[in-house]
C-alpha positions in Angstrom: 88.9 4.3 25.9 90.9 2.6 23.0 88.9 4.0 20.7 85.3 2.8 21.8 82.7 5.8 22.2 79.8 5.9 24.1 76.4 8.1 23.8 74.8 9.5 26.5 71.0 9.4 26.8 70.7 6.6 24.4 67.1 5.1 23.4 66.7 1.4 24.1 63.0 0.6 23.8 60.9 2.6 26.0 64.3 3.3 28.2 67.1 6.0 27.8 70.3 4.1 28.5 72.7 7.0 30.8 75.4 5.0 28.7 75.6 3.1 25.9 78.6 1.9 23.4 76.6 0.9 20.5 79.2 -0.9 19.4 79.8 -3.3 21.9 75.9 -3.3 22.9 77.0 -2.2 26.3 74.4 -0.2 28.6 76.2 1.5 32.0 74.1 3.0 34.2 74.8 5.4 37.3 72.6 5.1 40.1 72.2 7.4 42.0 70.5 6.9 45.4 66.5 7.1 44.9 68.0 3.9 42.7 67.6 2.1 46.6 64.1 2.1 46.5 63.3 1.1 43.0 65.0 -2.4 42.8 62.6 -3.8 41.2 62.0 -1.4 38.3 65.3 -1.7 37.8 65.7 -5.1 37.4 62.4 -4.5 34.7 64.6 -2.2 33.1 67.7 -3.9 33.2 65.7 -7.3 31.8 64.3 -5.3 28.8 67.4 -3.8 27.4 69.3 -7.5 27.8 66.3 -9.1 25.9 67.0 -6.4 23.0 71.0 -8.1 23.7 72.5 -5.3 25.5 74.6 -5.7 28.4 74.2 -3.7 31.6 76.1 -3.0 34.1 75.7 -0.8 37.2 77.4 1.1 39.2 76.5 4.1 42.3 76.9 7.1 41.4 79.1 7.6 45.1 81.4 4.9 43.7 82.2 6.6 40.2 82.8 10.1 42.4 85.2 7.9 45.0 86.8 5.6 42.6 86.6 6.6 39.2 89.8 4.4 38.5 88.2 1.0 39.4 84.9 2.0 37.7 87.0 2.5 34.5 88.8 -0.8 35.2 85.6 -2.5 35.2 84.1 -1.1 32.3 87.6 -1.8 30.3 87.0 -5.3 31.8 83.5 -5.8 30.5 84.8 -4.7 27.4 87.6 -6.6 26.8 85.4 -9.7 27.7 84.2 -12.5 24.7 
């Protein structure tokens, strides 16, 4: 994706980011459903990978299956963002 790369599995503190673009400090994380009854840990997570400056974003793992297009549109979004 214009020449940004991503590592999967990627350390953050005590937390293994699903994705992360070390360049761009961005975390993306696929959810899959079991991710319904653990709102709030994932808020805690979430929290503690922003205070080390990352940025996370989210998406269910049924939406990247069922629209892989707009989940790459958002991502170029976030990326493309100051």
């Amino acid at each position: 994706m214009a020449g940004v790369k991503f590592r999967r599995q990627h350390l953050i503190g005590p937390y293994f980011a699903d994705f992360a673009c070390v360049s761009k400090k961005l975390v993306i994380e696929i959810d899959g459903e079991h991710h319904a009854f653990q709102v709030e840990a994932d808020a805690h997570r979430t929290a503690a990978m922003e205070q080390k400056g990352w940025r996370v974003i989210r998406f269910w793992a049924n939406e990247v299956v069922a629209n892989p297009e707009g989940v790459w549109m958002e991502v170029e979004r976030v990326l493309s963002a100051p």
